[in-house]
ROSE-192438 format. One record per residue: residue number from 1; residue in one letter; x, y negated, z of N, C-alpha, C in turn. Coordinates in pm, whole numbers. Layout:
# residues N
REC pos code   n.c1   n.c2   n.c3  ca.c1  ca.c2  ca.c3   c.c1   c.c2   c.c3
REC NUM    A      X      Y      Z      X      Y      Z      X      Y      Z
...
***
This chain:
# residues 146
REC pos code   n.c1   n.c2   n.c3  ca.c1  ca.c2  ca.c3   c.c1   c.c2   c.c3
REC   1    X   3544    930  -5811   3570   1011  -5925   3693    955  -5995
REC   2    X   3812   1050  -6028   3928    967  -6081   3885   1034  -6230
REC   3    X   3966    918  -6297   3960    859  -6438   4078    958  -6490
REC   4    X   4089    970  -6618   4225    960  -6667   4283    836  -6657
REC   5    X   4285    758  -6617   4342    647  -6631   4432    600  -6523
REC   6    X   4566    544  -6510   4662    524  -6412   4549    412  -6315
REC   7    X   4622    429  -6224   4487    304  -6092   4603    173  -6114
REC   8    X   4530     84  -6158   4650    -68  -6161   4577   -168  -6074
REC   9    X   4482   -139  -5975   4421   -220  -5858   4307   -292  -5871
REC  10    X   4240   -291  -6052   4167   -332  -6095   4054   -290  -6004
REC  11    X   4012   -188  -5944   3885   -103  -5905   3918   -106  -5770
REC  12    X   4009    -65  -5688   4024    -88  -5578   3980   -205  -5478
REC  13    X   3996   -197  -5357   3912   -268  -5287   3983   -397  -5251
REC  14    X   3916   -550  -5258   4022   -624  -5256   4158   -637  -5106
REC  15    X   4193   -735  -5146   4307   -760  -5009   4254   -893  -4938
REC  16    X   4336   -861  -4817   4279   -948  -4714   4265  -1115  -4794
REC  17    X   4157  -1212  -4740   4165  -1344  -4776   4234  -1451  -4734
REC  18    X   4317  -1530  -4798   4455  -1573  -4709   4359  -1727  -4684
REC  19    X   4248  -1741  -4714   4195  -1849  -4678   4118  -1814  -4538
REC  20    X   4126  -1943  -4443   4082  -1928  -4308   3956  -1875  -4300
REC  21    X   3884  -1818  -4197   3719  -1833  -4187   3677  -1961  -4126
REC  22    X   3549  -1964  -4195   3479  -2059  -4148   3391  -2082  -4016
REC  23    X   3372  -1948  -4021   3280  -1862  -3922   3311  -1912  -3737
REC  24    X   3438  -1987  -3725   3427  -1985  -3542   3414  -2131  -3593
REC  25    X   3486  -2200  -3661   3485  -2369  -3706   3293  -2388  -3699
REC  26    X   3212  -2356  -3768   3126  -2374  -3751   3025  -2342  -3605
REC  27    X   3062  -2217  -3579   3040  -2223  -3420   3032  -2301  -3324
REC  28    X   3146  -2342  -3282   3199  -2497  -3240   3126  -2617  -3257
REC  29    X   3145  -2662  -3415   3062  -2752  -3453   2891  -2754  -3386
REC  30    X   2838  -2624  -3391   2730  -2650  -3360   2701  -2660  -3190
REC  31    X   2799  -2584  -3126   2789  -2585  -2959   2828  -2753  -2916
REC  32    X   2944  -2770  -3012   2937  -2963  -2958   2834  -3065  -2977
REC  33    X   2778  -2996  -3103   2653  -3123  -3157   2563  -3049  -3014
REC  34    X   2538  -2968  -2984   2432  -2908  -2880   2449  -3000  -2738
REC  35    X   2562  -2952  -2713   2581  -3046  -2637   2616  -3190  -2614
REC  36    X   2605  -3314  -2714   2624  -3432  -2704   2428  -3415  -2718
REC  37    X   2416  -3357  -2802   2249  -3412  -2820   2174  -3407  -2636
REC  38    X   2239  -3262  -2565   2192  -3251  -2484   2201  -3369  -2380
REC  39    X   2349  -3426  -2377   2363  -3547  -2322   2282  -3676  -2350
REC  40    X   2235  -3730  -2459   2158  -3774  -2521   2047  -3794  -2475
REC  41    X   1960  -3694  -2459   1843  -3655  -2411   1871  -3680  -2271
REC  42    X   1920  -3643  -2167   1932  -3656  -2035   1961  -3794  -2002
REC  43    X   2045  -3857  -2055   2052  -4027  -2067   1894  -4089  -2121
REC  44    X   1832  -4059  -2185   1736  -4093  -2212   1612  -4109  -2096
REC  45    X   1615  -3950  -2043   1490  -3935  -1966   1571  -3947  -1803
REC  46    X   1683  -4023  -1776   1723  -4021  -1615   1617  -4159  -1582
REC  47    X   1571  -4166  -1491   1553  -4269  -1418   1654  -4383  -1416
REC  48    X   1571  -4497  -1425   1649  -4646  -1417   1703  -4605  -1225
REC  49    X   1793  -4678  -1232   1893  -4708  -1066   1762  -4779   -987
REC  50    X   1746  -4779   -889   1659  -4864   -778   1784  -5016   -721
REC  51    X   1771  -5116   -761   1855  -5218   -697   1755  -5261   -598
REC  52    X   1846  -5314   -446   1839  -5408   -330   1813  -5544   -402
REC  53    X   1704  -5612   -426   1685  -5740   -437   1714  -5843   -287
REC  54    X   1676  -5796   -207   1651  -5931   -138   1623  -5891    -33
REC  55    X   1695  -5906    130   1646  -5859    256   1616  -6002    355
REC  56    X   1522  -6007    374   1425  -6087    501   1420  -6040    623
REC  57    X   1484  -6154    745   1526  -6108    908   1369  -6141    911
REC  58    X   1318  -6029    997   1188  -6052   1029   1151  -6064   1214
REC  59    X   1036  -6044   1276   1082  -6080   1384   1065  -5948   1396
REC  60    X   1134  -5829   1522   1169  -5708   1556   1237  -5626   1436
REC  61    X   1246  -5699   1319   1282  -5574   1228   1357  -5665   1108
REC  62    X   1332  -5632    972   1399  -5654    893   1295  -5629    758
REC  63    X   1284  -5652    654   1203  -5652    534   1275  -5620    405
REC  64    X   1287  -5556    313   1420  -5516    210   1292  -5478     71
REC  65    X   1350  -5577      7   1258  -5588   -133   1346  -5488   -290
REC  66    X   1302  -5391   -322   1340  -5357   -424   1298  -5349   -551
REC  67    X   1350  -5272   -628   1278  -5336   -822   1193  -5172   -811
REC  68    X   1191  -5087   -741   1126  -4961   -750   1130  -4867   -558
REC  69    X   1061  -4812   -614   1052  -4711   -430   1173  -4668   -429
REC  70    X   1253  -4668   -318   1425  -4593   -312   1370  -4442   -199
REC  71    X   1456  -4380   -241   1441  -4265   -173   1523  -4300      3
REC  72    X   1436  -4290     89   1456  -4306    241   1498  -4214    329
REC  73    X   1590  -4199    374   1660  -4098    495   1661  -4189    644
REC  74    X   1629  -4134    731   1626  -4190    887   1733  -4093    943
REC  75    X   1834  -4182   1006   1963  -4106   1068   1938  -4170   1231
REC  76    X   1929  -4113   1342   2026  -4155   1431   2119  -4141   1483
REC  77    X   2199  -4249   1509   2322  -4192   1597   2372  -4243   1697
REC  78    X   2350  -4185   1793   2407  -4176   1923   2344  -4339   1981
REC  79    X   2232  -4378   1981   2159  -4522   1996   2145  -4643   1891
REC  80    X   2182  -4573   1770   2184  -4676   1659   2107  -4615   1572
REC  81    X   2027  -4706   1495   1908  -4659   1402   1995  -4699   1250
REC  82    X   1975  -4593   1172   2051  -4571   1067   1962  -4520    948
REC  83    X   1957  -4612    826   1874  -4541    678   1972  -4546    615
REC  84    X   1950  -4441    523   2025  -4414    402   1943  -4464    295
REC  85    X   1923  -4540    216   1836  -4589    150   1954  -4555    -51
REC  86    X   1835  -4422   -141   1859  -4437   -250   1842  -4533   -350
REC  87    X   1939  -4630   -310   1959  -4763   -437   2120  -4858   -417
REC  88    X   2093  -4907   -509   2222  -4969   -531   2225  -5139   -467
REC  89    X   2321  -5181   -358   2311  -5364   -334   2409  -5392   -292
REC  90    X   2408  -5509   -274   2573  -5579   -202   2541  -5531    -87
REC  91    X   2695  -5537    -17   2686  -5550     98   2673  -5671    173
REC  92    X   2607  -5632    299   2583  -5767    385   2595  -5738    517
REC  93    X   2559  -5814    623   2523  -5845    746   2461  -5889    794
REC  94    X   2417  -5945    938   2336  -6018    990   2309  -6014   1123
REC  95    X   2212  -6045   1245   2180  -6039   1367   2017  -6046   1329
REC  96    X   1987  -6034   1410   1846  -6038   1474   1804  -6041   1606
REC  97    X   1710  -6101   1688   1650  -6069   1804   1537  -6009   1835
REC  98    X   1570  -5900   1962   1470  -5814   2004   1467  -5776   2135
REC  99    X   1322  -5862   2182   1335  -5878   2275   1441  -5971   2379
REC 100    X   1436  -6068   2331   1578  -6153   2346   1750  -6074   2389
REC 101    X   1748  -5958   2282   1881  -5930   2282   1865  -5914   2170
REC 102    X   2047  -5935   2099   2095  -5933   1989   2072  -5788   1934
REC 103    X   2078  -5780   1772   2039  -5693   1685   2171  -5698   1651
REC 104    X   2245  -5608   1585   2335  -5657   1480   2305  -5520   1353
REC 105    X   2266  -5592   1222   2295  -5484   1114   2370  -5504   1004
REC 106    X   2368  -5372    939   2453  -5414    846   2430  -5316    743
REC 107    X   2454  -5370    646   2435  -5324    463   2557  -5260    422
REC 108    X   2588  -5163    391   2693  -5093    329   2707  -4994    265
REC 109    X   2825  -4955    146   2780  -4887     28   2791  -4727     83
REC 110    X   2734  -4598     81   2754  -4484     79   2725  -4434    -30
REC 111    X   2725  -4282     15   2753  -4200   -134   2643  -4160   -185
REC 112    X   2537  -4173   -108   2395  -4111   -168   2309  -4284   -216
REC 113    X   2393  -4408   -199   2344  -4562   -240   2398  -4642   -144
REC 114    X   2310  -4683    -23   2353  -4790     74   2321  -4746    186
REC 115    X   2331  -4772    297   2321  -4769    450   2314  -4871    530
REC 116    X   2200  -4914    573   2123  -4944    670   2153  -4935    785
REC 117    X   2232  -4995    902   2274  -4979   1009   2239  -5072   1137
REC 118    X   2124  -5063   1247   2072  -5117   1328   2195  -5105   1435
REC 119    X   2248  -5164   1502   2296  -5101   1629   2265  -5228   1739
REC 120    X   2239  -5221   1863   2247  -5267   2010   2306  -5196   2095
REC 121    X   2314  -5325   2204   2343  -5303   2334   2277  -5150   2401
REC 122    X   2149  -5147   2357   2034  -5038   2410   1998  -4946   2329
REC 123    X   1985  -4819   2325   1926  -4767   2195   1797  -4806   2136
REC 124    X   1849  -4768   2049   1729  -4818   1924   1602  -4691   1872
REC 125    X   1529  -4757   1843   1432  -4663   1801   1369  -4756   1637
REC 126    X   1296  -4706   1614   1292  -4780   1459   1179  -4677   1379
REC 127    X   1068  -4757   1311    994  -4731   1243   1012  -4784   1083
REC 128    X    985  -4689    990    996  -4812    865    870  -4765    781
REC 129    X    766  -4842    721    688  -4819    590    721  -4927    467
REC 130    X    660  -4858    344    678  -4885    248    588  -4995    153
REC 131    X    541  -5032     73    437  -5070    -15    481  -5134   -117
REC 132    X    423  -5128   -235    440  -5202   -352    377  -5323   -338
REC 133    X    454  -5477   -363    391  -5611   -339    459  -5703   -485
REC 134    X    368  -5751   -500    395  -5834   -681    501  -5776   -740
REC 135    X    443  -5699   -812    535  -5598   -888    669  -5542   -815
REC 136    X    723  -5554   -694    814  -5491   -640    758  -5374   -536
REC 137    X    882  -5357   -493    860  -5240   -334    916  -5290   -201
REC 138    X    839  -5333   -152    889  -5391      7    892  -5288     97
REC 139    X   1033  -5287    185   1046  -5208    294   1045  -5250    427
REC 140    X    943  -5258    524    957  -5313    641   1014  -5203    713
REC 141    X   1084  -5301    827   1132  -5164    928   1106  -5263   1041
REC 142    X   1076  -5226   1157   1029  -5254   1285   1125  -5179   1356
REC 143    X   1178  -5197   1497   1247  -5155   1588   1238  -5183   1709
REC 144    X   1228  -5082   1784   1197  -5116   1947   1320  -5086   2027
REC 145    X   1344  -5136   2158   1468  -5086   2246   1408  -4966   2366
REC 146    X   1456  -4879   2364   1435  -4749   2440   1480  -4789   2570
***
């Protein structure tokens, strides 16, 4: 409804706000706090690492002591008995006898933890079980020549 009155902008609708919004700044803010908390939480509830304590030449096989159960893969290849064992250890070496021929294995780092590597003269064949012994996890492995 017009007035007698000249329009001097008093009533009209205002003009744009030359101050920023707040509105995506806060957005943000809350998607980063979301996600560090989420990080947070996932650091919290991952599983501790499984470490290689301590490996014992046994007779046909080998014995491998850890601080928890490691997740176990059996590879062969081409006459060599091969674990992938999920945990973290130095690397090493060693021999063994079987059947009065040489063993040779060896400890080394891969990408899923360490690797376990039997190889001979003869192919190998290889059994391994597990058990929890004074508060650790012992891994025997046994091996026969084919």
């Amino acid at each position: 409804m017009a007035g007698p009155e000249p329009e001097d902008g008093r009533h009209s609708t205002p003009d744009d706000d030359p101050r920023p919004s707040l509105w995506p700044r806060f957005l943000f803010s809350l998607a980063l706090l979301g996600l560090l908390l989420g990080l947070m939480i996932g650091r919290l509830t991952e599983p501790e690492p499984v470490h290689l304590q301590r490996i014992e030449v046994r007779q046909g096989g080998l014995a491998l002591w850890f601080d928890h159960e490691p997740k176990v893969r059996v590879e062969e290849l081409e006459g060599a008995y091969a674990l992938v064992l999920g945990a973290f250890g130095p690397a090493a070496r060693g021999q063994l006898t079987l059947d009065s021929a040489p063993v040779s294995w060896r400890v080394q780092r891969a990408t899923e933890g360490v690797m376990l590597r039997f190889v001979a003269a003869r192919p190998l064949r290889g059994e391994w079980k597990g058990a929890a012994a004074d508060g650790h996890w012992r891994l025997e492995i046994s091996l026969r020549a084919e």
